[in-house]
C-alpha positions in Angstrom: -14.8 23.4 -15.2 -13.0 20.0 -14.2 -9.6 20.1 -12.7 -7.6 17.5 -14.2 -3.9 16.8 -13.5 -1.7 15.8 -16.2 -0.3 12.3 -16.1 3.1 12.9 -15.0 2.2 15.0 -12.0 2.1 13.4 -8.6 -1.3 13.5 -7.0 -1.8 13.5 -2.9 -1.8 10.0 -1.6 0.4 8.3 -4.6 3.5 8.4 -2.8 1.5 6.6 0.2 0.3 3.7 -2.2 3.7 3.0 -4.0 5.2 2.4 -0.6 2.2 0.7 0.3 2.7 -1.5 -2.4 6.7 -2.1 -1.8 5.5 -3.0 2.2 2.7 -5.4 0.8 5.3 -7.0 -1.6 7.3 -7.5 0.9 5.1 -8.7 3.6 4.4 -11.5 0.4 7.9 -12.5 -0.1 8.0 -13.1 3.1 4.9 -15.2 3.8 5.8 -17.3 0.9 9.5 -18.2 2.4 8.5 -18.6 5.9 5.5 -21.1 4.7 8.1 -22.7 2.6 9.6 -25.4 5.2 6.4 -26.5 6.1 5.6 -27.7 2.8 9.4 -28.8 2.4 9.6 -30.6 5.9 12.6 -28.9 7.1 12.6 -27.3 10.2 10.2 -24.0 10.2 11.6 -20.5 11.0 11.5 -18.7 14.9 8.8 -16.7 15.4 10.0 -13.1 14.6 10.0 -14.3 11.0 6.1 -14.9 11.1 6.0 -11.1 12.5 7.7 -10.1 9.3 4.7 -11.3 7.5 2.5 -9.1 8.7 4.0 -6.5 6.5 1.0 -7.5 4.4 -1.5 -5.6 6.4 0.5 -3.1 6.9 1.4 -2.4 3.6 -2.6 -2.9 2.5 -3.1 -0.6 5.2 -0.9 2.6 4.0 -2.1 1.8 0.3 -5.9 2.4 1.9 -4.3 5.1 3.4 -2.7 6.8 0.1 -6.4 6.1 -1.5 -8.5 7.9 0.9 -5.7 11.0 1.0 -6.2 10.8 -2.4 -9.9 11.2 -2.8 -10.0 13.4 -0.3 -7.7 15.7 -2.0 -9.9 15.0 -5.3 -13.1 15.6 -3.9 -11.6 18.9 -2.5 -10.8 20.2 -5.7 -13.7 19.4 -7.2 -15.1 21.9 -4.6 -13.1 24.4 -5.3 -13.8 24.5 -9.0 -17.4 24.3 -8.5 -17.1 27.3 -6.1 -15.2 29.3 -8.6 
């Protein structure tokens, strides 16, 4: 017997990978504007603007996060059914 949730149901770990994915986008944006004056010769941006970049990795990193939950929680169920 497989346990499979519907569509519309939120799994473990989803919430994780949709902010994930906001942090990530973020991180982008960004990257792109403080890489921006150096390819437009204006002055570039202080330094605690290149720290906002690294919202990158942490985004990637609470996505992997959100994934792992996620198969966790899936490979626990699958357990349970076959125990059942």
């Amino acid at each position: 017997m497989t346990v499979t949730p519907l569509p519309d149901d939120a799994r473990s770990g989803d919430g994780l990978v949709k902010a994930g994915g906001i942090v990530f986008i973020a991180g982008a944006v960004a990257t792109l504007v403080t890489m921006a004056p150096l390819f437009l010769g204006t002055d570039p941006f202080p330094s605690y603007a290149w720290a906002v970049c690294m919202l990158m990795g942490v985004g990637f990193a609470i996505s992997a996060a959100g994934v792992f939950r996620s198969a966790a929680a899936q490979r626990k169920a699958a357990r349970a059914s076959q125990a059942a």
